[in-house]
C-alpha positions as CSV (number, residue, x, y, z in Angstrom):
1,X,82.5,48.0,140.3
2,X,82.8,47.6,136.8
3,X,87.0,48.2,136.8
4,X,89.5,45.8,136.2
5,X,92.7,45.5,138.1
6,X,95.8,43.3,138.0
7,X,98.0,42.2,141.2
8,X,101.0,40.7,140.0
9,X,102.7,38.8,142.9
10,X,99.1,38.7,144.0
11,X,99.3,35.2,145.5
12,X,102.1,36.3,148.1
13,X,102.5,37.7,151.2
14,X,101.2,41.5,151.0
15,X,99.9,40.7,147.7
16,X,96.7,38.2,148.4
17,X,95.7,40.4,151.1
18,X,95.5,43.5,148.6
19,X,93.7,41.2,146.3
20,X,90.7,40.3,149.3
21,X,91.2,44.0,150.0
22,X,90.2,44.6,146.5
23,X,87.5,42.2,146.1
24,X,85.3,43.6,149.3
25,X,85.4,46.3,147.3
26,X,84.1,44.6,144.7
27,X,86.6,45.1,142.2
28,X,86.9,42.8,139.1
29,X,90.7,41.0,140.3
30,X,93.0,39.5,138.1
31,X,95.8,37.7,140.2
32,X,99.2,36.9,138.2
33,X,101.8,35.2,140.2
34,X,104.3,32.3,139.3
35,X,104.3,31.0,142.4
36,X,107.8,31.2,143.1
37,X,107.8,33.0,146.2
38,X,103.3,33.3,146.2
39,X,101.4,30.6,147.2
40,X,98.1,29.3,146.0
41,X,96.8,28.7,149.5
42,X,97.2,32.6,149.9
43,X,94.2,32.3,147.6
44,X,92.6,30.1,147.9
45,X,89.7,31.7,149.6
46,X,89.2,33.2,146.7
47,X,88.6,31.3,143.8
48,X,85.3,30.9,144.1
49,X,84.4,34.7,143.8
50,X,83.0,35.6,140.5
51,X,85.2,38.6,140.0
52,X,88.9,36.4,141.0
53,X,90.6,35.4,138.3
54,X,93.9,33.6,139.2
55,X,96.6,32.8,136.6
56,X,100.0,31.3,136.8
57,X,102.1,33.7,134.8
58,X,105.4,35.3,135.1
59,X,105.4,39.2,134.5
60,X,108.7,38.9,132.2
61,X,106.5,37.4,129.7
62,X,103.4,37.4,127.9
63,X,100.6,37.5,130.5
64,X,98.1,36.7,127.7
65,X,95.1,39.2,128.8
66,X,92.9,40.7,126.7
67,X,90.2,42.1,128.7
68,X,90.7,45.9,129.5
69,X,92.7,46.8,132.6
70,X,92.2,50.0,134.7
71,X,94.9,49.7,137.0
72,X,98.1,47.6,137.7
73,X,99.6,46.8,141.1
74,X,102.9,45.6,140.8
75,X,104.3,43.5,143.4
76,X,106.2,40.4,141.7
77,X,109.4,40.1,143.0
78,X,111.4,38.2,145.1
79,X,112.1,40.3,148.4
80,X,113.5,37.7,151.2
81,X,117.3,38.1,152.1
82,X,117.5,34.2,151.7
83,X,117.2,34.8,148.2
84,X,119.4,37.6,147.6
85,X,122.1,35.3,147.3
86,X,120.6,32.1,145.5
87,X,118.1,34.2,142.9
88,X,119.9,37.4,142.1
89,X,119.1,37.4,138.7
90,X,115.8,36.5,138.8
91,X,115.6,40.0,141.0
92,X,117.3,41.6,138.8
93,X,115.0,40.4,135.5
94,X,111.7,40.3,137.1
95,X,112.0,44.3,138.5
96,X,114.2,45.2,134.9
97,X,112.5,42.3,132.3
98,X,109.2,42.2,134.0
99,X,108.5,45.9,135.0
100,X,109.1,47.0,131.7
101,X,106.2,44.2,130.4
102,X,104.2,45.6,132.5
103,X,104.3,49.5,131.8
104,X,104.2,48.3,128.3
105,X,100.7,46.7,129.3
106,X,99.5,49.6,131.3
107,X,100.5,52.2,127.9
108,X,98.2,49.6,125.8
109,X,95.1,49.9,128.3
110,X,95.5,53.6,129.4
111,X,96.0,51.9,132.5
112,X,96.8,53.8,136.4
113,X,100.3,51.7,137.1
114,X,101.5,51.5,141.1
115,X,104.8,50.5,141.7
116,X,106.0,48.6,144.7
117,X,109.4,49.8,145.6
118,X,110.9,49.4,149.2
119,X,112.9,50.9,152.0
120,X,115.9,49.2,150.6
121,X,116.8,51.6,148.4
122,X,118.0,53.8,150.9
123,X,120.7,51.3,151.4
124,X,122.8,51.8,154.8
125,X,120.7,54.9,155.4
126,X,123.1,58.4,156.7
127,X,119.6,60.1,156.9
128,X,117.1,59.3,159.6
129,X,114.4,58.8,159.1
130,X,114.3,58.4,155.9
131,X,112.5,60.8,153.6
132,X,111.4,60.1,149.7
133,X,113.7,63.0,148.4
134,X,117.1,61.3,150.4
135,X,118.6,59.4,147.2
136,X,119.9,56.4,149.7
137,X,123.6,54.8,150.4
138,X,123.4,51.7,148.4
139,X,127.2,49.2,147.3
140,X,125.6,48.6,143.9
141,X,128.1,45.7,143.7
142,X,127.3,44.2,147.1
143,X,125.2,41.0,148.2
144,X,122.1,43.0,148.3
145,X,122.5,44.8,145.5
146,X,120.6,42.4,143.4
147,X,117.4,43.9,145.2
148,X,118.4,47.4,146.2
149,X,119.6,48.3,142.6
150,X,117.2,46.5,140.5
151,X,114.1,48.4,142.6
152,X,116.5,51.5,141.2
153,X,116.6,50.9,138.0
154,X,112.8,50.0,138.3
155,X,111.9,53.3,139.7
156,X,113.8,55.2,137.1
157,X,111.9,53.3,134.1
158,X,108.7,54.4,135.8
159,X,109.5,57.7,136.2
160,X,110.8,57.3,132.4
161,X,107.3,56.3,131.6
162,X,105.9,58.6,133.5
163,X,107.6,61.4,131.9
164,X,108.4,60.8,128.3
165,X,105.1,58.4,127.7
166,X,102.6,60.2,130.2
167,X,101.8,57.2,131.9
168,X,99.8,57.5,135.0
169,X,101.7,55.7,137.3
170,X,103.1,56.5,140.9
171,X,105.3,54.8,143.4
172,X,105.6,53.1,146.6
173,X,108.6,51.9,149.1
174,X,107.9,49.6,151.6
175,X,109.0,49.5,154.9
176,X,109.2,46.0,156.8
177,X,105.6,44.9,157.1
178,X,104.3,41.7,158.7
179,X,101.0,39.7,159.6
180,X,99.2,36.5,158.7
181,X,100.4,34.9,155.7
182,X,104.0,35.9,155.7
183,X,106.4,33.0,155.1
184,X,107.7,31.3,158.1
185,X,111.1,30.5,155.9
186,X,111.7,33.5,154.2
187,X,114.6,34.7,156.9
188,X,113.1,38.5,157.5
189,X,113.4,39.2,161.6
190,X,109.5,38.9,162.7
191,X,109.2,35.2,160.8
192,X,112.3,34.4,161.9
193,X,111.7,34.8,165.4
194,X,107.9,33.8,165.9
195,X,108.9,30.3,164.0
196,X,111.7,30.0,166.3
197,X,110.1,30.9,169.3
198,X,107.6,28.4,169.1
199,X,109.6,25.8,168.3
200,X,111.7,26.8,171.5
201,X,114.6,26.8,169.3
202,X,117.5,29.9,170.0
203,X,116.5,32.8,168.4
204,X,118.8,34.2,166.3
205,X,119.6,38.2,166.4
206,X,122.2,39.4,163.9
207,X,124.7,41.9,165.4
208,X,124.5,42.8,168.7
209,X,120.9,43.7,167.9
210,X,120.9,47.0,168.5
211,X,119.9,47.8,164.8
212,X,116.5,49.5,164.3
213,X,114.1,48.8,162.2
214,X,110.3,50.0,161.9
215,X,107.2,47.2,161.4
216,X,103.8,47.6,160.0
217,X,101.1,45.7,159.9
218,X,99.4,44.1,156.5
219,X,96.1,45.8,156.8
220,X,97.2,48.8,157.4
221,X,100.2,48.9,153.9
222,X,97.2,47.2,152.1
223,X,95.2,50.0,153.1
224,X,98.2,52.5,151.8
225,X,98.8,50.8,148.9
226,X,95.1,51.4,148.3
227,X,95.1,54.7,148.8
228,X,98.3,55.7,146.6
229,X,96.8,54.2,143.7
230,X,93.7,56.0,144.2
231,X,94.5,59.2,145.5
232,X,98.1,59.2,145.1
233,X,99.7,61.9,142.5
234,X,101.0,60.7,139.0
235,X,104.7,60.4,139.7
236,X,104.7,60.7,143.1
237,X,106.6,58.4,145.7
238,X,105.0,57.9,149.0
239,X,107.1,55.7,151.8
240,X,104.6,53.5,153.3
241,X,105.2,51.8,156.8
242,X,105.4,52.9,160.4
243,X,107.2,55.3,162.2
244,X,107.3,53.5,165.5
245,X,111.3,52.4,165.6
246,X,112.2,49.4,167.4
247,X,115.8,47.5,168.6
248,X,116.0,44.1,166.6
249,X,116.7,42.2,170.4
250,X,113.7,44.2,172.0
251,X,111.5,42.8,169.2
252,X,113.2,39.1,170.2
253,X,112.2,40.0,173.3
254,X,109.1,41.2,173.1
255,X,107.8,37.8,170.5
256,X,109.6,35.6,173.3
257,X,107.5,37.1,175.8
258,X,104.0,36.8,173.7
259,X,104.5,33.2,172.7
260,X,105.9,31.9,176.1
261,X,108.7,30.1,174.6
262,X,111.7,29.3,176.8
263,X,114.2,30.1,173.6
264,X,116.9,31.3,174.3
265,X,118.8,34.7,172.0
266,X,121.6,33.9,170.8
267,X,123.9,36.1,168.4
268,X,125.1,35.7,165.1
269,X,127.5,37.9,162.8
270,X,125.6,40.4,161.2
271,X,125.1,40.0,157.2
272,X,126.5,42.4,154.8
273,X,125.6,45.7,154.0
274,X,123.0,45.1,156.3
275,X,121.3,48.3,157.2
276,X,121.7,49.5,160.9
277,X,119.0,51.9,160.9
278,X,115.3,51.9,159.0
279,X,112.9,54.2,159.3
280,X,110.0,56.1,157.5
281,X,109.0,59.7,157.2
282,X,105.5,59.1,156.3
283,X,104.4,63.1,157.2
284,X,103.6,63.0,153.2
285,X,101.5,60.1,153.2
286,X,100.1,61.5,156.1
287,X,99.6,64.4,154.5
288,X,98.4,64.1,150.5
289,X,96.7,60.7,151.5
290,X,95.1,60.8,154.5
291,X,97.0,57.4,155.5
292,X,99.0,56.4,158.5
293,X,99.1,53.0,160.2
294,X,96.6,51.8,163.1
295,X,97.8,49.2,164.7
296,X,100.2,48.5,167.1
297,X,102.8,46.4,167.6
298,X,101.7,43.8,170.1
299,X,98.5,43.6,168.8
300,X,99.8,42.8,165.5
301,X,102.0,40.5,166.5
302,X,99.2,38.1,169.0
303,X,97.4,38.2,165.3
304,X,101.1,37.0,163.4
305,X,101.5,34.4,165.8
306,X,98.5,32.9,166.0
307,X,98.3,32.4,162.5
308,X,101.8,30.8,162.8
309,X,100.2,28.5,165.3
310,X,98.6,26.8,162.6
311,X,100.7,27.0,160.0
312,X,104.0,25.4,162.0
């Protein structure tokens, strides 16, 4: 196809496989990523396909393109708990700073704009599951409000766009998604645990792991990503991820069980303002774009691990 589109954050974890997505559909891909979180061997595959184009740019400044864009797929930004405490203004700046760039950039091409929100702006969720009308239960002064608030004020300036420029743009929230390429460091539960578990060292459950949360695989939020820019409504919100809810210790369990490792689960205090529930309502997703996730857990999981195989 003759149509441009930019990933930014398009070297990380969700991010490069959206960009392979794109290319087998022959798309014209330009990646943008500063590599901060991203990782050029996320990439590297493909470089040498005519119509990749990888450059090292941050998205709060001038990305220098001048070719015509058709769409944008914004995914730059920091997302690991880790970070929420060592990088909260860079959070804060690349979803406030670096959004704003970017719908600038989208207004200048005429340009169909998708922005990647998440779950976390629920907060400590009091509805369940979670709907894209429930407006969340967020401290926007705690340790996570550096994420949970700056995806806020991110969704407001699209929906600003949308409304008082016209701008074509929709949005997403993410729900905890996993698979090949995901960071064995980044502290999020399914890293955390497959990296521990083959390295037989305890693995670490926050709480008394009876909070819930709800994991989908890559393909299939690469696939809904997809199919919200596409077919997705001009401001529109569409939660993305799967409904299947599990216990944090059953999914210890179950990753102990798959890799054979004789760790051992050990408890820790549970972080603050963690959430203690997470779910989706995807029934409009479902509904307006024909998208809902495939596979399941274990199966998802055999693939995760045996990518960290090789990476550990």
């Amino acid at each position: 196809m003759d149509a441009v589109i930019l990933v930014t954050g398009g070297a990380g974890f969700i991010g490069s496989h959206l960009c392979e997505y794109l290319l087998k559909k022959e798309f014209k891909v330009i990646c943008a990523d500063n590599l901060s979180t991203g990782s050029e061997k996320n990439i590297k595959h493909l470089k040498n396909n005519k119509n990749f184009k990888f450059l090292k740019k941050d998205v709060r400044e001038d990305l220098g393109i001048n070719e015509k864009i058709d769409y944008i797929f914004d995914l730059a930004s920091r997302a690991s708990p880790k970070d929420f405490r060592t990088y909260p203004i860079d959070i804060l700046t690349t979803n406030g700073f670096g959004v704003y760039n970017l719908l600038r950039v989208a207004e200048k091409n005429n340009a169909k704009f998708l922005f990647s929100s998440t779950s976390e702006v629920y907060g400590d969720p009091k509805e369940h599951p979670q709907k894209e009308t429930y407006w969340g239960n967020v401290n926007p002064v705690g340790i996570r409000s550096c994420y949970d608030e700056a995806k806020r004020f991110a969704e407001a300036m699209v929906m600003a766009f949308v409304r008082e420029r016209n701008l074509d743009a929709r949005i997403i929230r993410i729900f905890n998604t996993y698979g090949p390429r995901l960071n064995e460091y980044d502290g999020r539960v399914v890293s955390n645990f497959i990296t521990q578990a083959l390295k037989n060292e305890p693995i670490t459950v926050y709480g008394n792991g009876t909070q819930t949360r709800s994991f989908c695989y890559v393909s299939d939020m690469v696939e809904g990503i997809y199919k919200a820019m596409m077919t997705g409504e001009k401001g529109d919100i569409y939660n993305l991820g799967n409904e299947e809810e599990y216990k944090i210790l059953d999914i210890a369990k179950i990753i102990k069980n798959l890799t054979n490792s004789d760790s051992e689960i050990v408890f820790k205090d549970l972080p603050e303002d963690d959430p203690k529930i997470r779910k989706p309502d995807i029934s409009k997703a479902r509904k307006y774009l024909g998208w809902e996730p495939k596979v399941k857990l274990e199966e998802g999981l055999e693939r995760t691990i045996e990518y960290f195989k090789k990476e550990i």
